[in-house]
Every structure is written in structure tokens, then in C-alpha cells.
N, C-alpha and C positions, 0 to 999 in steps of 0.2 A: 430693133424693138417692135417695129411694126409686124414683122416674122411672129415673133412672139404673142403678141396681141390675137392673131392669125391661128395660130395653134391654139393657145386659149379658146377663142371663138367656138373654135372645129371639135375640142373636148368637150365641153361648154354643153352646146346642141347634143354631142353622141352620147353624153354622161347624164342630161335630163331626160333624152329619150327613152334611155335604157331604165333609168331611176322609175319614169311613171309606169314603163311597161310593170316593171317587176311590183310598182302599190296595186296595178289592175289585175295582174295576174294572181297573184299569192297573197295582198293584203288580206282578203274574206279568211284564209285561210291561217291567221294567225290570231283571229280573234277568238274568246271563248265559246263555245257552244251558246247559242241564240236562244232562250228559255222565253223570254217577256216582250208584248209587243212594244214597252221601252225601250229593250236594244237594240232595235230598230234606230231611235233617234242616237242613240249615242254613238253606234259603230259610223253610223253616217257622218257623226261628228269627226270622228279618229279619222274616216277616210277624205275626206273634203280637207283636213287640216295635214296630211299625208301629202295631197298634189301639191298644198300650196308652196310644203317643203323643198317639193323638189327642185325648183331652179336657184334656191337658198344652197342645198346639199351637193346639186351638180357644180356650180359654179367654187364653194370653198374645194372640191376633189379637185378641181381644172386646174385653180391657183395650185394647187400642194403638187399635182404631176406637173405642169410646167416648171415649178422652182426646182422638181427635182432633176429634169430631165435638161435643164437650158442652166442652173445657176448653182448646181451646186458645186460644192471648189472642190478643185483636181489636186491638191495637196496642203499642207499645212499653210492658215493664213499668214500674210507678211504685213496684212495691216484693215483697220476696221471697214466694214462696207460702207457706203452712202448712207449720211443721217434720213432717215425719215421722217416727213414733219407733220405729213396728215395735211397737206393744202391740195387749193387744186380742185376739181369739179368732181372727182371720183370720190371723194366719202362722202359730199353732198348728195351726188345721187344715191349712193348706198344707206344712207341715212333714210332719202324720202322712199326709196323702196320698201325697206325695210318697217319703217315706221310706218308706212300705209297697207302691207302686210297685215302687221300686228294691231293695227284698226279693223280692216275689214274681220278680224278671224277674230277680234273682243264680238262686232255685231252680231257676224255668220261665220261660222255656225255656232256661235259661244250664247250671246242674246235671244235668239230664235229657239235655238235649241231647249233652254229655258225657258220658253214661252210654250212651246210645245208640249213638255213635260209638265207641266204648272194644267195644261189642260187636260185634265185625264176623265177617264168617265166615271159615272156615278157609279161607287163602290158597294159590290154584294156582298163583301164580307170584311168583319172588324177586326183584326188581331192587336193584341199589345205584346210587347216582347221587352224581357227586361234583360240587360247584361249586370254581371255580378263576378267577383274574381272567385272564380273562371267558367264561369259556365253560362247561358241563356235559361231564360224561362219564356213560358208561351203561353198567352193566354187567349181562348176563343168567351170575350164577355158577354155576346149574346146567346151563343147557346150553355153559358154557364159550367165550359172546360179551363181549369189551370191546369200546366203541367210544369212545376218546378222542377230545375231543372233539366231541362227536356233533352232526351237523347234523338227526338228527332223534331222536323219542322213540316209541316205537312199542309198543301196550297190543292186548290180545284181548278183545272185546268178553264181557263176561257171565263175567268171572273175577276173584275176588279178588285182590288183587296188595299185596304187600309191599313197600315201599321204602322204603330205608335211606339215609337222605341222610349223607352227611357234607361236610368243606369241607379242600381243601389249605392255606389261605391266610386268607382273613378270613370274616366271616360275609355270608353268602348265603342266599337263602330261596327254597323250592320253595313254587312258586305254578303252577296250570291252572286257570286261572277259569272252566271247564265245569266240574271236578271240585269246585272250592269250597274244599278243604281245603288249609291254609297250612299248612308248620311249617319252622323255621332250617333252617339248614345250620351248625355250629357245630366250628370245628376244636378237633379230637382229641377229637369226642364223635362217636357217630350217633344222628341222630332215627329217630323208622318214624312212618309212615305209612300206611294200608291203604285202598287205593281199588277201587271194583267196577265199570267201568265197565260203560254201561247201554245204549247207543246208538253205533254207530260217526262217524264223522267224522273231519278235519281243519284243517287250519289256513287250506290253500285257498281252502276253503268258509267256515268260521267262524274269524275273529282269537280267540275264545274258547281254543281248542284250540291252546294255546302252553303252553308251558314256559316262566314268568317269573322272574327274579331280582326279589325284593320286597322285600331290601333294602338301598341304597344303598351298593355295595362297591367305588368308587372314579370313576374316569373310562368305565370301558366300561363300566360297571352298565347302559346302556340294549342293549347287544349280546345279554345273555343272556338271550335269547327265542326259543325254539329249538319250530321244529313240531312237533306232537303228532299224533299218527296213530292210533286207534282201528280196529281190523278185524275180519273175521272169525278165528277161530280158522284154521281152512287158510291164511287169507292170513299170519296171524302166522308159523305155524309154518315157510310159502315163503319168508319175508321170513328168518327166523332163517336159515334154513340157507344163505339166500345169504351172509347174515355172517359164516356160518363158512367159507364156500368163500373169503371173502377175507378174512378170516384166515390160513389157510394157504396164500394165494399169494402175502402179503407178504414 
């Protein structure tokens, strides 16, 4: 048994190591394209709750190759294993490992992380954005642009931006997986949300840079996926005022 324990150990160690190597190595590289200086805190959340994984992850593999390699039966059983009862000092500490884990990673990075985002900067521009089955609308209300039904969604790079989601119909959820941050669409309530975008882009170029419905609001729920367009400020400001020219030549 002690052999056993021994091996265990020696997994254990080369099975965390390998584990954190490969979150530091290639983690950045599984996340979506980086759009808003919010996903900044979030991907830091994904990665920080990634390491803490790993001696949870190393250790159940260590268990699964040692039972396979030390216990499993060399032919048909002749009769049941050792009852197991769960006594003993080993789930107790598994328990306060575990449950002190899932403490610290409710406060950090789960509470902080919220507090973080909750501070955002004072917002240069106002949007409302409505979901409806199945499509978004977009509305800029202080320069006096609706675009029902919008076939696109269009942000100025390096400005805080307000959005006020609401839903005519059922629930809907504003999701830009550059951007990171999710919240409903919730009829006769509006959510906000405050995004900075950080880097220009589109949908073109990266699938990231959509406008998702995320969640599940009938038969067209896969339609509401609408381009997102990040620009410069002058291009924003060309782009608005063509929207108002047709606007009033409707």
C-alpha cells in the first residue's frame, strides 16, 4: 500500500506540473479574440480559476492511472471488493480542501472580479438594444438613430459605451464574445451593461465580433447573430450620420 501511495505521489507532482505547464502555455490561446478592456478581467478570471483546477485535475488522473495500473482484476471476479465507508481522515481533508477552494474562488476572482467590473468609466456613448424573435434592434438616443431590426451593430473604438438591453417578447441574451460580457434581455425590465472597446475589428475578419442571442428563445434563436463593427471614432461618427440621412428619406 505504501508503494502505492508512492506512485500516487510521483503522478500526482508530474501530472500538476504538466497540467499548469500546458494553462500557461496555450491557455491565452483558447480564449476568444480580446475586443474590450473587460476581457481583460474576465479571461484573468478563466485563468486564475484554471491553476486552481489543476491539483483537483492532477490528482483525480493519478487516482484513475494507479487503479488502473495496480488494481484492476486479471480475470473474471470470484467475489465483491472491500466495502467502502468513507471513514478515516482522507475525505475530511478532501472535503476542507475542497470546500476552502470553492471559498477562496466565490471571493477571488468571482467577488473582486465583480467589483472590478461594477467600476467602469464614465460612459461616452448611450445605446439601447432591443431583442425580439428573432432579430435585435439598435438604438443610438442621443443622436436620434433607431435601426429596427439591425443588420449590423456598430461601437467606436477607445469609448465607454452604455447599453441598455431590453426584450419585446421573451427572454434573450446580449452576448459579443470579444467583448466577454453577457447579461438577459428580460421583458419589461432593462439590464445595462458598460463595454470599452479596445481594438477595432469585425465580424469579417473575426466570428468573435457578433452579436449573439445566448439564450434559447424559440425556433430562430440561431438567426440572432448579428455583425459587430468596431471603428474609429471619425468612421463611427461617417457611419452615424449616414443613418440619419436615411432616416429622413424614409
Amino acid at each position: 500500500m505504501k508503494r502505492d501511495f508512492t506512485l500516487l505521489a510521483v503522478l500526482w507532482t508530474v501530472l500538476a506540473i504538466l497540467t499548469a505547464w500546458g494553462v500557461s502555455t496555450f491557455g491565452w490561446y483558447l480564449y476568444p479574440t480580446h475586443g474590450a478592456e473587460e476581457a481583460t478581467v474576465v479571461d484573468e478570471a478563466f485563468t486564475i480559476l484554471s491553476y486552481m483546477a489543476v491539483p483537483v485535475v492532477a490528482l483525480v488522473l493519478a487516482i484513475e492511472i494507479v487503479a488502473i495500473l495496480r488494481f484492476r482484476s486479471k480475470g473474471e471476479p470470484t467475489e465483491d471488493g472491500a466495502r467502502l465507508t468513507g471513514e478515516g481522515n482522507l475525505p475530511k481533508f478532501w472535503l476542507i480542501i475542497t470546500s476552502a477552494l470553492a471559498v477562496v474562488m466565490i471571493i477571488w476572482p468571482g467577488l473582486t472580479g465583480i467589483i472590478e467590473l461594477s467600476h467602469h468609466k464614465e460612459p461616452g456613448l448611450h445605446i439601447k438594444i432591443t431583442g425580439q424573435m428573432w432579430a435585435w434592434s439598435v438604438e443610438y438616443p442621443d443622436q436620434g438613430v433607431k435601426i429596427p431590426a439591425a443588420q449590423e451593430f456598430v461601437l467606436p473604438v477607445g469609448t465607454t459605451v452604455q447599453i441598455d438591453v431590453e426584450s419585446k417578447d421573451v427572454l434573450h441574451s446580449f452576448w459579443v464574445p470579444a467583448f466577454r460580457q453577457k447579461i438577459d434581455a428580460v421583458p419589461g425590465k432593462t439590464t445595462t451593461v458598460y463595454i470599452t472597446p479596445d481594438q477595432t475589428g469585425n465580424k469579417d475578419s473575426d466570428i468573435a465580433y457578433r452579436l449573439q442571442c445566448a439564450e434559447l428563445c424559440g425556433v430562430g434563436h440561431s438567426l440572432m447573430a448579428n455583425p459587430v463593427k468596431v471603428v474609429e471614432q471619425r468612421d463611427f461618427d461617417s457611419w452615424l450620420a449616414g443613418q440619419k440621412q436615411r432616416a429622413e428619406a424614409r
